[in-house]
LUMFITOR-177225 format. One line per 8 residues: for each residue y, z, x of C-alpha. Coordinates in nm, 2 decimals. Example, Ala and Ser with C-alpha at 12.3 -4.5 7.8 and 13.67 -1.06 7.14 Angstrom:
# residues 2
-0.45,0.78,1.23 ~ -0.11,0.71,1.37
# end
This chain:
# residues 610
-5.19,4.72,5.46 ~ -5.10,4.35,5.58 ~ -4.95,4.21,5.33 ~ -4.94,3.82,5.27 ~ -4.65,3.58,5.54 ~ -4.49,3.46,5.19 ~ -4.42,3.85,5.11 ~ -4.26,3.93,5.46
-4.07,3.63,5.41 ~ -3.93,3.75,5.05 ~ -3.87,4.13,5.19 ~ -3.68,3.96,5.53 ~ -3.50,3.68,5.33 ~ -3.36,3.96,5.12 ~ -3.25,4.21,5.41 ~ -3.09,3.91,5.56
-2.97,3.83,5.17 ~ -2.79,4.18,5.20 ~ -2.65,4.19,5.53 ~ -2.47,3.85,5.48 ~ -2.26,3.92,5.14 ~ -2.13,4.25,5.37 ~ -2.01,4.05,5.60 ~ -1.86,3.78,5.44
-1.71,4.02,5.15 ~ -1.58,4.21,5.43 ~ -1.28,4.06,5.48 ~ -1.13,4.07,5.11 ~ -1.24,4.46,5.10 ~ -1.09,4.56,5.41 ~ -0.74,4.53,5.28 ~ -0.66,4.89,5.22
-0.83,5.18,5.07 ~ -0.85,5.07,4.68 ~ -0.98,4.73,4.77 ~ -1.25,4.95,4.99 ~ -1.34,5.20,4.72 ~ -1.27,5.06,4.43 ~ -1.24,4.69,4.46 ~ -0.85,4.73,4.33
-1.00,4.83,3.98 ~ -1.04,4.45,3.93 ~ -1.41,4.41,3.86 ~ -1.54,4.36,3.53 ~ -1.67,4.67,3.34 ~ -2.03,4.50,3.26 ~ -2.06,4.44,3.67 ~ -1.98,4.80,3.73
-2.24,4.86,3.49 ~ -2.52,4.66,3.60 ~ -2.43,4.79,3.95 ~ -2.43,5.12,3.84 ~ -2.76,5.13,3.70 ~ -2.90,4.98,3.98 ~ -2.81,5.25,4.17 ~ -2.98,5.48,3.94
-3.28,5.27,4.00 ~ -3.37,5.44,4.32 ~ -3.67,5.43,4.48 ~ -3.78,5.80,4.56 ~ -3.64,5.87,4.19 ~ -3.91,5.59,4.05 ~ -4.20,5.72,4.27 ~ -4.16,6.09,4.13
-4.12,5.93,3.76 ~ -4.47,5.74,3.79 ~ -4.58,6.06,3.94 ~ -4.51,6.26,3.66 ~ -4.58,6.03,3.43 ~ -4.88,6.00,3.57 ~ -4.95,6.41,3.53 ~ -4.78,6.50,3.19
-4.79,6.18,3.02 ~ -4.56,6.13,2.75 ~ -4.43,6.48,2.80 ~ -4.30,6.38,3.15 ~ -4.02,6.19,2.92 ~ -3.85,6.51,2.88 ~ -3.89,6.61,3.25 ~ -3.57,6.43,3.36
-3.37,6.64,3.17 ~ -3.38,6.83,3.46 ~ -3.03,6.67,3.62 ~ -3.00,6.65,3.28 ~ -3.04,6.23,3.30 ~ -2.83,6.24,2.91 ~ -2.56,6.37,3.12 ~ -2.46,5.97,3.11
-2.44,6.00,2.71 ~ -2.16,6.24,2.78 ~ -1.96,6.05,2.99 ~ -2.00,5.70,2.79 ~ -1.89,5.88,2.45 ~ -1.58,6.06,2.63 ~ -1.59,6.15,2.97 ~ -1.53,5.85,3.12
-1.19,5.79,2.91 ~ -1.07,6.14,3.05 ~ -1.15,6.07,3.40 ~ -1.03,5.70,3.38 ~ -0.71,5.78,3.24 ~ -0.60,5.99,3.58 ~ -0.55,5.62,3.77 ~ -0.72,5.79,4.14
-0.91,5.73,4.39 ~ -1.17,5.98,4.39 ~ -1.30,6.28,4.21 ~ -1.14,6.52,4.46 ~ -0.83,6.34,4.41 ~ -0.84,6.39,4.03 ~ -0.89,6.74,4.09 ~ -0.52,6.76,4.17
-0.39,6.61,3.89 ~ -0.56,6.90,3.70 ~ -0.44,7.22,3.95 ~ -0.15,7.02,4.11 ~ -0.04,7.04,4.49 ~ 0.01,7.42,4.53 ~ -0.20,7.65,4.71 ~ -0.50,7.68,4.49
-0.48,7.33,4.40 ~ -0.53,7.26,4.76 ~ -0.78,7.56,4.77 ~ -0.96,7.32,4.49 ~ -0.92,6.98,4.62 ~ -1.07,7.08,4.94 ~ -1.35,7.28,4.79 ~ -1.43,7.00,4.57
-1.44,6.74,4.88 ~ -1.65,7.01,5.02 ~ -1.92,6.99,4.76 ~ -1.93,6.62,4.73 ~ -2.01,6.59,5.09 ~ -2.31,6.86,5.09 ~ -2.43,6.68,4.80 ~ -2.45,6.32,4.97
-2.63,6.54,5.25 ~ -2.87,6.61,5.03 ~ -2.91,6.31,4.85 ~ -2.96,6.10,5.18 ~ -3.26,6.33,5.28 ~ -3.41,6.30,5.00 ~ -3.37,5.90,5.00 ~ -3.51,5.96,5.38
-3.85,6.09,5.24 ~ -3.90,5.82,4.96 ~ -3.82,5.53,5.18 ~ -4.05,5.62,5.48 ~ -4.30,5.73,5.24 ~ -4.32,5.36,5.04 ~ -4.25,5.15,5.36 ~ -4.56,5.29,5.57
-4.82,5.20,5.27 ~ -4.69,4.83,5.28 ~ -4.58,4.75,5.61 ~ -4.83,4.71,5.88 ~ -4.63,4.79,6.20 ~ -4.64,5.13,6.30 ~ -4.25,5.23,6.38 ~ -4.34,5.55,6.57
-4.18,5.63,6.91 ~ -4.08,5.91,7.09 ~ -3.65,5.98,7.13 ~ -3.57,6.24,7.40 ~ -3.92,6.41,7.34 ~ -3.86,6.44,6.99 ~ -4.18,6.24,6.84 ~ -4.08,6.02,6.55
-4.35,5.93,6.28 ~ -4.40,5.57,6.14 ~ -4.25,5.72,5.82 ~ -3.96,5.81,5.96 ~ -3.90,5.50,6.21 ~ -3.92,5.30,5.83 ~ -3.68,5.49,5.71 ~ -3.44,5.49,6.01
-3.42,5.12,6.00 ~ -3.39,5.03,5.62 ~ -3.11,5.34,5.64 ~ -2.94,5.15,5.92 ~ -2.92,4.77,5.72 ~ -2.80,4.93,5.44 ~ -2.55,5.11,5.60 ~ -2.41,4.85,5.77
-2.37,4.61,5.49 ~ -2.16,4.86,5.31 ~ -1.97,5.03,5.60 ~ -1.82,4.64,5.62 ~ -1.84,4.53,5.24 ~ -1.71,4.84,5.09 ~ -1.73,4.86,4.66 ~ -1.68,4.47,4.69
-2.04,4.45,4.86 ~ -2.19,4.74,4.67 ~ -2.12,4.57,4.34 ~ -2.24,4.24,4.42 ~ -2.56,4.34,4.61 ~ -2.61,4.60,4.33 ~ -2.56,4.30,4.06 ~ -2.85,4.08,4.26
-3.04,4.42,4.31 ~ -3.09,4.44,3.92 ~ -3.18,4.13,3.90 ~ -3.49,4.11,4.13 ~ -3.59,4.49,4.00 ~ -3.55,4.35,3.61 ~ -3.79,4.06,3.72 ~ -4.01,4.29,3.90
-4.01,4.53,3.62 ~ -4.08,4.25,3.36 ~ -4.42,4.13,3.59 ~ -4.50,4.51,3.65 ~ -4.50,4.58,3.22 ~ -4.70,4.20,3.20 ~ -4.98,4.30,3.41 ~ -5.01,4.64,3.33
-5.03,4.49,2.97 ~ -5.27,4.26,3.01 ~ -5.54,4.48,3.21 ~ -5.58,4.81,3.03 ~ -5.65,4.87,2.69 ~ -5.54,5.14,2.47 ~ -5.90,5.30,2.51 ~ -5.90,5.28,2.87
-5.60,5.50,2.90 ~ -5.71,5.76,2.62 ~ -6.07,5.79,2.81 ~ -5.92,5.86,3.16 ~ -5.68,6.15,3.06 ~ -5.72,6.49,2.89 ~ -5.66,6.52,2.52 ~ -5.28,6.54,2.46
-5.14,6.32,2.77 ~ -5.07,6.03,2.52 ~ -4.86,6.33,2.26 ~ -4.47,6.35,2.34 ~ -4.39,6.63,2.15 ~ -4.54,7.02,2.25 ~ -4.58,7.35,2.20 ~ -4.44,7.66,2.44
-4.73,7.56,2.67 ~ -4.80,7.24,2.84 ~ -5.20,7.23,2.72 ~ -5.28,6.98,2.92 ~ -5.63,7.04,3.15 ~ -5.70,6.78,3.36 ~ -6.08,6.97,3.41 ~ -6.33,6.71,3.48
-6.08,6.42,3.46 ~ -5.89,6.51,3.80 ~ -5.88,6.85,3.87 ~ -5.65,6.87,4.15 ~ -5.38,6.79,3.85 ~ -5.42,7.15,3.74 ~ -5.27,7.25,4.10 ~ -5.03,7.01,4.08
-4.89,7.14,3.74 ~ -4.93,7.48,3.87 ~ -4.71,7.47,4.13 ~ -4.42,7.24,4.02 ~ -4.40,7.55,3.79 ~ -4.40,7.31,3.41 ~ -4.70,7.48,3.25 ~ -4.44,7.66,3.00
-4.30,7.34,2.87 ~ -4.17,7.49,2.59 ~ -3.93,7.72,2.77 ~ -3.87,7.46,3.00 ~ -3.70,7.23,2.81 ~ -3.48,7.52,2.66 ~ -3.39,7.63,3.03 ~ -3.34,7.21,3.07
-3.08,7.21,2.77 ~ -2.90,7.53,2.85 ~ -2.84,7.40,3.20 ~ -2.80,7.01,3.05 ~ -2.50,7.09,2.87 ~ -2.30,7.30,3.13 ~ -2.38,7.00,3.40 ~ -2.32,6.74,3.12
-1.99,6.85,3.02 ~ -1.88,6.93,3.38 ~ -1.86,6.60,3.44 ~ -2.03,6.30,3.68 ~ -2.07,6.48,4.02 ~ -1.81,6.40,4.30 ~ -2.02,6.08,4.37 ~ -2.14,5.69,4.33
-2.13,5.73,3.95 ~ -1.77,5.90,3.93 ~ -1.65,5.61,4.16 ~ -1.78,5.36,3.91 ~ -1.57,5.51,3.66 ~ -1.27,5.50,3.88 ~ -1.30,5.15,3.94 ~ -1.28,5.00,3.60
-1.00,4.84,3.46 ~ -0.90,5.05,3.19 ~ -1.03,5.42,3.00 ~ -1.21,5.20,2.75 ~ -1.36,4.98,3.03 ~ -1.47,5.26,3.16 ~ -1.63,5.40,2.84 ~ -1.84,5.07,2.81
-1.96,5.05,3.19 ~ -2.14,5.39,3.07 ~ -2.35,5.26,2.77 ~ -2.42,4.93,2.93 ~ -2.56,5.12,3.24 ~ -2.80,5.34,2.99 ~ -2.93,5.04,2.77 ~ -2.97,4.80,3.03
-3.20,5.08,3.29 ~ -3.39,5.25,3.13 ~ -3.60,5.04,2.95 ~ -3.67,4.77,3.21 ~ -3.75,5.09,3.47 ~ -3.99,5.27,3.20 ~ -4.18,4.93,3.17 ~ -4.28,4.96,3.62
-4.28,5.32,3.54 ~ -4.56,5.30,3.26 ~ -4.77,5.05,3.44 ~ -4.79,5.14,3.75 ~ -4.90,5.45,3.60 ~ -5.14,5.33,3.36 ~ -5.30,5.09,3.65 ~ -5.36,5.38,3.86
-5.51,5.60,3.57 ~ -5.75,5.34,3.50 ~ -5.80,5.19,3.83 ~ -5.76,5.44,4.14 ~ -5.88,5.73,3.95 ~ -6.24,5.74,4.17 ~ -6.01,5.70,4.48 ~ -5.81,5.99,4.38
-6.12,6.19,4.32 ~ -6.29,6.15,4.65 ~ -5.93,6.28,4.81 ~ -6.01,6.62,4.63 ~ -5.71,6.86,4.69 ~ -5.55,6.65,4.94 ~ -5.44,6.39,4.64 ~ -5.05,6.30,4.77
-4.91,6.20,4.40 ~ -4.62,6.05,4.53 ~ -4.87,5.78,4.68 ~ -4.95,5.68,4.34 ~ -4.65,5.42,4.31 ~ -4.72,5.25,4.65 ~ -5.12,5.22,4.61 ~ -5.07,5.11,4.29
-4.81,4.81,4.42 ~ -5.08,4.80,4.69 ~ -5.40,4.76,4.47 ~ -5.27,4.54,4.13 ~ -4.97,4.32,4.25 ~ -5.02,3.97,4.30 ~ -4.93,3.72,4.68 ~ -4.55,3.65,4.63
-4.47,3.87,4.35 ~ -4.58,4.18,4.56 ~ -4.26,4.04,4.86 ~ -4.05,4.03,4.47 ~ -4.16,4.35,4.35 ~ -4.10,4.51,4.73 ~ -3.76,4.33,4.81 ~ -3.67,4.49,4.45
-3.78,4.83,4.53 ~ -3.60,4.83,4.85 ~ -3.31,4.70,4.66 ~ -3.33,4.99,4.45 ~ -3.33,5.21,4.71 ~ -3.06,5.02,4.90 ~ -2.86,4.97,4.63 ~ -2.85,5.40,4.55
-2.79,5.50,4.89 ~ -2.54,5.22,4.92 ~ -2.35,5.42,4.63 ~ -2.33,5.72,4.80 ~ -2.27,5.60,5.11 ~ -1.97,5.34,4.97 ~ -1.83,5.71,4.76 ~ -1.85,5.98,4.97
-1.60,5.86,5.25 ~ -1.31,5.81,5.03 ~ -1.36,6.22,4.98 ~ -1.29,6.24,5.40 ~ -1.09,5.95,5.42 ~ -0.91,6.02,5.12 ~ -0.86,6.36,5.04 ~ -0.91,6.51,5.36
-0.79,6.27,5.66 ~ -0.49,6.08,5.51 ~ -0.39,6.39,5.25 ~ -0.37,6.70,5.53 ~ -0.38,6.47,5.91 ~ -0.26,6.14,5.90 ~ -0.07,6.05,5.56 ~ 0.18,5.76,5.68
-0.13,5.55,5.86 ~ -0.21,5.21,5.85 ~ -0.45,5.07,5.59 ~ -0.62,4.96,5.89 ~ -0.71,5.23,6.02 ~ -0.79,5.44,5.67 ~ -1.05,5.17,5.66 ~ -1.17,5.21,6.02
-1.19,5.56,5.97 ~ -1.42,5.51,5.67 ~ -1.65,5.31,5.86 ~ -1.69,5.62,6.10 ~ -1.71,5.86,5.84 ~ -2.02,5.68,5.66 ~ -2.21,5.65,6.01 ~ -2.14,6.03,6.06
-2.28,6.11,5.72 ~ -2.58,5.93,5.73 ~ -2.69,6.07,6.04 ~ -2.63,6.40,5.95 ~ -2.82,6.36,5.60 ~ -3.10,6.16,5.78 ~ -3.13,6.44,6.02 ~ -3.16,6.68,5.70
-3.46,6.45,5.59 ~ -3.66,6.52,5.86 ~ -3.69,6.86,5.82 ~ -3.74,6.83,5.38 ~ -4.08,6.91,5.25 ~ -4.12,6.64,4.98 ~ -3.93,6.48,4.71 ~ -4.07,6.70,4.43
-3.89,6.93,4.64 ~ -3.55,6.77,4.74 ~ -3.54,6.66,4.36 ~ -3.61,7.05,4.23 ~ -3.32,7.19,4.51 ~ -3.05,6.88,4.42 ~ -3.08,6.90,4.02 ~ -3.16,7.27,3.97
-2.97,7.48,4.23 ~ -2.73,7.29,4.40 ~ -2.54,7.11,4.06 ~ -2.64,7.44,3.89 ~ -2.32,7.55,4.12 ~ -2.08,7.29,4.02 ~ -2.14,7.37,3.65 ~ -1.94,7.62,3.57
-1.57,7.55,3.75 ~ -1.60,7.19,3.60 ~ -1.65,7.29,3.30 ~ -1.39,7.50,3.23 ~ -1.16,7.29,3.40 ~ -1.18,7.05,3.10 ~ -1.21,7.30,2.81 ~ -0.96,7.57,2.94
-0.58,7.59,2.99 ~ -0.53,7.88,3.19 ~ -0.84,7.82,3.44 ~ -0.64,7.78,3.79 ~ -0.68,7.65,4.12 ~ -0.81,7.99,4.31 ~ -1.06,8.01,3.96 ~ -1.20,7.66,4.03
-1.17,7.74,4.44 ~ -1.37,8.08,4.43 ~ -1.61,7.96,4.14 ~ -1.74,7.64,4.33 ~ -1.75,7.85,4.67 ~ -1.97,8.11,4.47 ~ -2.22,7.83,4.31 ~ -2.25,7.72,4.70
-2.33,8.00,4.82 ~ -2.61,8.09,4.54 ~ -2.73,7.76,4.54 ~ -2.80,7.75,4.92 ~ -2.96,8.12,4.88 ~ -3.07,8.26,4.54 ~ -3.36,8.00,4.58 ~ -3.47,8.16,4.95
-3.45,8.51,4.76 ~ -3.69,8.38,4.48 ~ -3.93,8.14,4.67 ~ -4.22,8.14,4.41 ~ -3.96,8.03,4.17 ~ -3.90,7.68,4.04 ~ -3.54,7.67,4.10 ~ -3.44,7.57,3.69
-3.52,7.92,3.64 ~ -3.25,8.02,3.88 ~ -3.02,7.83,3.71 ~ -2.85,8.11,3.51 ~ -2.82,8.32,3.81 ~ -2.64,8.08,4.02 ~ -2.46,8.00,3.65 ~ -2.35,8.35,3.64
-2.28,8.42,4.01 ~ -2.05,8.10,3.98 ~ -1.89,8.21,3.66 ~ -1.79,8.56,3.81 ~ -1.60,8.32,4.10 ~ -1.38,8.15,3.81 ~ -1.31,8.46,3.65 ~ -1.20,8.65,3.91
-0.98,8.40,4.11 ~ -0.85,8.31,3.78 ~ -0.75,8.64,3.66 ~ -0.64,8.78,3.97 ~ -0.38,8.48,4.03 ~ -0.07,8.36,3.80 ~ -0.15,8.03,3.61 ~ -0.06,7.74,3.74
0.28,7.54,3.78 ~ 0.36,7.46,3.36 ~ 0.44,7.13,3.44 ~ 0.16,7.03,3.61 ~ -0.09,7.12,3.31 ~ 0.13,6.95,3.00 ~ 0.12,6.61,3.21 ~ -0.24,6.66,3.28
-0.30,6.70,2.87 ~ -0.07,6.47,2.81 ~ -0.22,6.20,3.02 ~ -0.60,6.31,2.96 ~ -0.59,6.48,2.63 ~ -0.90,6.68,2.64 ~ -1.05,6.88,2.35 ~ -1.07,7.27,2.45
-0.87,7.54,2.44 ~ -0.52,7.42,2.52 ~ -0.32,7.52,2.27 ~ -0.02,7.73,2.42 ~ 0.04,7.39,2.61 ~ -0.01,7.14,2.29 ~ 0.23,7.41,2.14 ~ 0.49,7.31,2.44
0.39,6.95,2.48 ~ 0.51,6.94,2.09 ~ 0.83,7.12,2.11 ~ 0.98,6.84,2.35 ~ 0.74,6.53,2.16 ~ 0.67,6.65,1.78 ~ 0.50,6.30,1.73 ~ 0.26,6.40,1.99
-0.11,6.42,1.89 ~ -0.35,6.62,2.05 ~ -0.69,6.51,2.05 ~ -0.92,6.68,1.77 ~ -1.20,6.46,1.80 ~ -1.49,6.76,1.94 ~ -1.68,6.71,1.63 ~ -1.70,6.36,1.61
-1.77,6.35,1.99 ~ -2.09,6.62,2.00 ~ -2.22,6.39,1.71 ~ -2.24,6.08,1.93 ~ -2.37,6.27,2.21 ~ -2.66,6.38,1.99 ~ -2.69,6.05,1.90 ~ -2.71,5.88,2.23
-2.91,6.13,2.38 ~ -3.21,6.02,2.10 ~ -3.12,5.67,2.15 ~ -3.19,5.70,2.54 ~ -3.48,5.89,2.45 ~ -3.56,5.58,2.26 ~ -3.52,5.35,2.56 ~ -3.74,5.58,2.74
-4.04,5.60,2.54 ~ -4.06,5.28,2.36 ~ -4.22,5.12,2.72 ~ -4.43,5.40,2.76 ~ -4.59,5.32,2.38 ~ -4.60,4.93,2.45 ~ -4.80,4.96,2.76 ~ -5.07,5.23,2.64
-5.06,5.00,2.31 ~ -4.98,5.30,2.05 ~ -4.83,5.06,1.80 ~ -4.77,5.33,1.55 ~ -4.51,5.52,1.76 ~ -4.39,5.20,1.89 ~ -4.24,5.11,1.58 ~ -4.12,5.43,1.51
-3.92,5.46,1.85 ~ -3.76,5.11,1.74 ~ -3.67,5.19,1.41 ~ -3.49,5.48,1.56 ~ -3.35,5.28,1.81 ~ -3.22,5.05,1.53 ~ -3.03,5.28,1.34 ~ -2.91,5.49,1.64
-2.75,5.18,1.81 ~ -2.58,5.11,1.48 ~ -2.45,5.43,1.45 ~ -2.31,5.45,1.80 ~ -2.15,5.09,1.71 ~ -1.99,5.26,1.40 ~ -1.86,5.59,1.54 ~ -1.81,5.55,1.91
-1.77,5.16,2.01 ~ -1.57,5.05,1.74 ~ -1.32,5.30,1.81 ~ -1.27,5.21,2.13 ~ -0.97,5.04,2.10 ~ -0.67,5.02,2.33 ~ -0.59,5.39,2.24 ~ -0.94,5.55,2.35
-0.92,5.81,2.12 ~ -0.56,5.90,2.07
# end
């Protein structure tokens, strides 16, 4: 594709954009190892918001959203409750108060405020810093794909060359050099840079998404969608099977749905809520999104950073989302029929950009998809070095160093992860795949230990040590045992196999040090079963109040989760022009977000739930 001089100069202005505020941010971030990551937990809560849901706005995420979107229709809004994306409903209504109220670094760091300093609470913290680092592995391959995949359709050089007679594809020579900018704008910006690229970021992909939803809007009709898809696409609600049969419409459709394994929708989204739950209340992975948390002012800061990032991305996102999906449904379908069984659906979001975009918004629209992308892997790149740097390095090798060279060590760390994750990418299938493996299996291992950690008072260090080493291990091979599997269905084994881990290290171990666990309630004051310590924290406090607030917390999670629902589907209706549901979503919306302002915002005073 060539695209127009005015575009390149957009996409290039940007990249140069980027580059700059890491530099010149540089200096203020470099200071020690809370300025680097968590910009001394003095930037405003709706920043870290908006900068948080920019990096939720990533760009292999978005191509596999049109594609199923694309394929299931309105069903394909309960698809993403495969990582379960509600798990952010959770953490706004009260995780985020709990994890805030620690004052650390990291999520590893946290861990040993929970287990303390002994030898399973080492055991733990290490495991813990173990897991967030596989995980960034993973999620940088799977950024690796989607970049070089959406670069090559719109870029017209061809970036393949050969490195020590290993032969590098045009794909992958994309995605090696967006990888590289990006990294080296955070490596020297740190969370300073993140957040303010971020902030920008959300503003060119809200524009873009805004011109995406207008054209979309303006060139189909409600009839043209209907008459290009099988009866049922345009239905978000279902039975136990999917019943959609793309026969005659698109037929290599019915292959696609047959192997991403969603035929049996209904059990599906029982599978999705079973696992949803247990990966909700375990808590935001050791990542970008539990740094954000960390870096807010205060518990209730924290709290708001949350909801702001669910209401301001998913409705702007859904808007591209729906119609880029409805152009290519209406438009591109003949193209996709002369492909015949070769169809690549993740191509849908690129030709699509490619086909219906007009000369300058096309360089907006691109520079804000690479700003998605560049503003995720920028996340995980900014979060998991304070895990090595941290928790590892300054904790067990080098704990009286220089800030200086903390930081200079965290710029080697995030060079060595990136090119061991981009090394991972080359060898991952697609992003169906990657996306199946990260959400199903691999956080189907970190379930269990983080749950109970919460809930539980006499879960120790070796139960959380043993459980997470047994999630890893099933996560990295119950799925080779079962390859004709989709890997949600595995979910209960590697549930179980992780469960057995807690059980066993905890029951085969004393509990840990007393101390340790009443000034973790006291300072976090989870719900759970923590009586025999409440019972102790009393004796010595009797005005001390424990926090009975489950019920009134599972309530607002039921009611965020329909109010993101909501946010989801009400862009979906507006583009395919189904009035009727339109209004219904909104109504719901209405009284949802007044509810939530009744029973969780309002008591968000300076308490956070005492």
């Amino acid at each position: 594709m060539n695209l127009h001089p005015l575009d390149i100069f957009i996409v290039l202005l940007y990249l140069i954009a980027t580059i700059f505020i890491g530099f010149w941010i540089s200096k203020k971030a470099s200071k020690g190892l809370s300025s680097y990551f968590l910009g001394d937990n003095e930037i405003k809560w709706y920043y870290l918001g908006l900068s948080n849901a920019s990096g939720m706005f990533d760009i292999s995420g978005t191509m596999w959203t049109v594609t199923i979107l694309f394929v299931y229709g309105l069903k394909s809004a309960w698809i993403p409750w495969l990582w379960p994306v509600w798990n952010q409903v959770f953490i706004m209504v009260f995780l985020a108060i709990w994890l805030r109220r620690s004052n650390v670094m990291t999520g590893a760091q946290w861990i040993t405020t929970r287990f303390g300093d002994d030898r399973g609470g080492r055991l733990s913290h290490i495991i813990v810093t173990v897991f967030a680092i596989i995980s960034v592995f993973g999620f940088i391959a799977y950024f690796f794909v989607g970049i070089g995949k959406f670069a090559t359709i719109f870029f017209p050089w061809d970036l393949s060359f050969s490195l020590a007679g290993l032969a590098i594809t045009s794909e992958q020579g994309y995605a090696l050099l967006i990888i590289g900018i990006t990294t080296l704008y955070v490596i020297k910006g740190g969370m300073y840079s993140v957040v303010i690229t971020e902030v920008l970021q959300f503003v060119i992909m809200t524009i873009s998404c805004i011109v995406i939803g207008y054209i979309a809007f303006t060139q189909v009709t409600g009839e043209q969608v209907l008459n290009a898809v099988p009866a049922g696409w345009d239905e978000l609600f279902f039975s136990w099977e999917l019943g959609l049969d793309w026969t005659g419409y698109l037929d290599s459709v019915n292959e696609k749905i047959d192997s991403d394994g969603f035929e049996l929708i209904g059990y599906l989204v029982m599978m999705m809520i079973f696992k949803g739950i247990f990966a909700s209340l375990a808590g935001p992975v050791p990542s970008y999104d539990m740094q954000r948390v960390l870096s807010t002012r205060s518990p209730a800061e924290a709290a708001k950073m949350a909801g702001l990032t669910i209401l301001v991305l998913f409705f702007p996102r859904y808007l591209m989302i729906a119609g880029f999906a409805v152009l290519s449904l209406v438009h591109l379908m003949p193209e996709f029929q002369a492909m015949g069984a070769a169809v690549d659906f993740e191509l849908v979001l690129p030709l699509a950009i490619e086909r219906f975009v007009p000369i300058g918004f096309k360089g907006l629209l691109l520079a804000g998809l690479l700003a998605a992308f560049m503003g995720t892997f920028a996340a995980f790149i900014n979060a998991a070095p304070a895990y090595i740097v941290n928790d590892l390095y300054k904790k067990y090798f080098k704990p009286n160093a220089s800030d200086r060279r903390y930081v200079r060590m965290s710029y080697i760390s995030s060079l060595v992860l990136v090119i061991i994750g981009v090394i991972g990418g080359f060898f991952a299938e697609s992003i169906n795949s990657l996306t199946l493996w990260i959400t199903s299996a691999l956080f189907g291992g970190y379930a269990a230990a983080n749950v109970l950690k919460w809930i539980w008072w006499r879960f120790n260090g070796y139960g959380y040590f043993f459980g997470m080493l047994g999630g890893l291990i099933a996560s990295t091979f119950v799925p080779g045992l079962f390859p004709e599997t989709s890997a949600i269905y595995l979910f209960p084994v590697i549930l179980g196999v992780s469960l057995l881990g807690c059980f066993l290290g905890t029951f085969l171990t004393p509990s840990d040090n007393e101390e340790v666990l009443k000034t973790f309630y006291r300072d976090t004051r989870p719900w759970g079963f923590w009586k025999p310590i409440i019972n102790k924290i009393k004796a010595e406090d009797p005005s001390f109040q424990a926090n009975n607030n489950f019920s009134r917390d599972m309530l607002n999670v039921l009611i965020g989760i329909i109010w993101q629902m909501t946010l989801v589907v009400m862009p979906i209706y507006l583009i395919i022009k189904s009035n009727t549901n339109l209004a219904i979503s909104f109504v719901i919306f209405l009284v949802t977000t007044w509810l939530l302002k009744k029973l969780w915002y309002d008591k968000l005073d300076g308490q956070c739930y005492p």
